[in-house]
Steps between C-alpha positions, in 0.01 A plus 500: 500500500424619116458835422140625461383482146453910466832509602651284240287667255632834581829388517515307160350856324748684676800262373378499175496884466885524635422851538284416822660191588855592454504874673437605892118477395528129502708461791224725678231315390568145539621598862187624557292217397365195664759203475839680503746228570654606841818621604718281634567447867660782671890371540402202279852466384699566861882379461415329131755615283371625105719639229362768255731574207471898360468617825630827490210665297121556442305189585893323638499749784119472539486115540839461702271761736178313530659163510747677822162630629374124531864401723696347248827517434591646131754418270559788260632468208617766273795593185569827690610401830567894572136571411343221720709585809357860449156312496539236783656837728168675419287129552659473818436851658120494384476167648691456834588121567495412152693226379673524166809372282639648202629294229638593163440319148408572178186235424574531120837319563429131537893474611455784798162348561667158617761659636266708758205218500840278662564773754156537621462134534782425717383785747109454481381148558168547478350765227104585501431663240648645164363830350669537157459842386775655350427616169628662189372686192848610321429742202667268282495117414826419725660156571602350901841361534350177384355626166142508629264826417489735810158443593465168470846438698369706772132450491499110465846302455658660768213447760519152437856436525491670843199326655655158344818587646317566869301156468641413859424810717183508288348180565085557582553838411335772283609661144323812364572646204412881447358491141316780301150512385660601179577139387135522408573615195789239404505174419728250606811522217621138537625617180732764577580527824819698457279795287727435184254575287253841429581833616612444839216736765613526869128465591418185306832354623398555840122333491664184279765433793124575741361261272730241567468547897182430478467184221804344703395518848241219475784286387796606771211447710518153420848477506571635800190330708711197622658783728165635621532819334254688337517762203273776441510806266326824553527793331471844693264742281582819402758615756695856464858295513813655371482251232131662397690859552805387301359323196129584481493903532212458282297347698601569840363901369183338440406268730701619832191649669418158532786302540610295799735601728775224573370300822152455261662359253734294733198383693399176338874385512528527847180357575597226246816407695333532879156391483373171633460227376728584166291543197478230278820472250549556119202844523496868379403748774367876514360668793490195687286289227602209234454645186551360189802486296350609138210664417517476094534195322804664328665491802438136652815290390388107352640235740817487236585829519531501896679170446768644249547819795531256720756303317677829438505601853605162650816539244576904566471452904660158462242314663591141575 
């Protein structure tokens, strides 16, 4: 059933104002009004096995909770295997029963992303879901092991070589990608993807690699839909992460009144990766809606440009 048309009214002015749309007001609201796509099925995903990469902080920990809260069994993956033990202990206590597994890679290091994407193949035959969220903003333009920029290793090539590499387990599956409403304000630098030219910005770094997410997924969608798995990209609002506390003091002293707490921002990915039927593939998702993917003409990449990423991408993840 559609949403009432007040509703998507309201909504729309809401999203266009970020202020509204991105905060707890939005949240509140659209909860609130008639149409709210429901939650899934209690125990939807009982004994289904999902991974969620950057699981040991902020909207990690709050997604590896809901998604444990629905019965399935998460995969958590995390660079600090000391750290995520610590977080798993505390998962486990809250959450009697819960079924969890800690593993340890660092998704900016295509080589250690094979090398763990083998080892959770050969113990997990059958994946549901992937939530890639690990993320990066370094201070600093800095290079992966394999000469990619940080962000975009982490944010988009890295992803990709993982979910290629768990094709098998995968199979009629589900891929979300936790983007940022920031990559509003980019366009899609086909151009540069390594950020070798300009004054290198940690923020504008970050919203290109979002950019990407978001102007690829239509296409992995493709690409992966012989397998029956679907790709989606949301991106969470404004959430008070340690990422927004580390890099944006700024703004975090300005807008935190209103901020969302972790499990709001984590909602739409775990209602991406449990509700039923899956979404469609290849979309952009906030608070549980498609939105679009530009909203300036600036921004909107020509059918070459997309091609060219695409070409680029294919080559850096080594896409056959």
């Amino acid at each position: 059933m559609g949403r009432p048309l007040l509703t998507r009214a309201v909504d729309t002015a809401m999203d266009r104002s970020l202020v509204l749309g991105y905060t707890t007001i939005g949240l509140a609201v659209r909860r609130a009004l008639p149409g709210w796509p429901p939650d899934p099925a209690p125990r939807a995903l009982e004994g289904r096995h999902v991974l969620v990469t950057g699981a040991s902080s902020g909207l990690g920990i709050a997604t590896v909770e809901g998604l444990a809260d629905l019965g399935a069994v998460v995969h958590m993956l995390v660079r600090d295997e000391a750290k995520g033990s610590g977080v798993a202990d505390r998962i486990r206590a809250a959450r009697p029963g819960t079924e969890l597994r800690l593993w340890r890679c660092d998704v900016g290091d295509l080589d250690d992303v094979r090398r763990f994407a083998a080892g959770l193949a050969a113990e997990v035959p059958s994946l549901h879901a992937i939530v890639h969220n690990a993320g990066v903003m370094p201070p600093r333009r800095t290079e992966s092991p394999q000469g990619h920029e940080l962000s975009m290793a982490v944010h988009v090539v890295g992803p990709v070589v993982m979910t290629e590499a768990l094709r098998g387990p995968l199979a009629g599956g589900r891929v979300v990608l936790v983007s940022s409403g920031g990559m509003y304000g980019q366009a899609l630098r086909a151009d540069d993807p390594g950020y070798l030219t300009g004054d290198y910005s940690p923020t504008t770094a970050y919203a290109r690699s979002k950019r990407w997410q978001v102007e690829m997924a239509p296409l992995l969608g493709k690409r992966w839909a012989s397998d029956g798995t679907t790709v989606a990209t949301m991106h969470p609002g404004w959430a008070d992460t340690p990422g927004v506390q580390e890099s944006l003091p700024r703004f975090r002293s300005i807008t935190r009144p209103v901020l969302r707490d972790d499990a709001q921002g984590a909602d739409t990915s775990i209602w991406l990766a449990a509700v039923d039927p899956a979404p469609p593939t290849g979309l952009f998702w906030h608070d549980r809606v498609e939105r679009p993917t530009s909203l300036l003409p600036s921004t909107r990449p020509s059918d070459d440009v997309r091609a060219r990423a695409w070409a680029w991408l294919q080559d850096a993840a080594a896409l056959g």
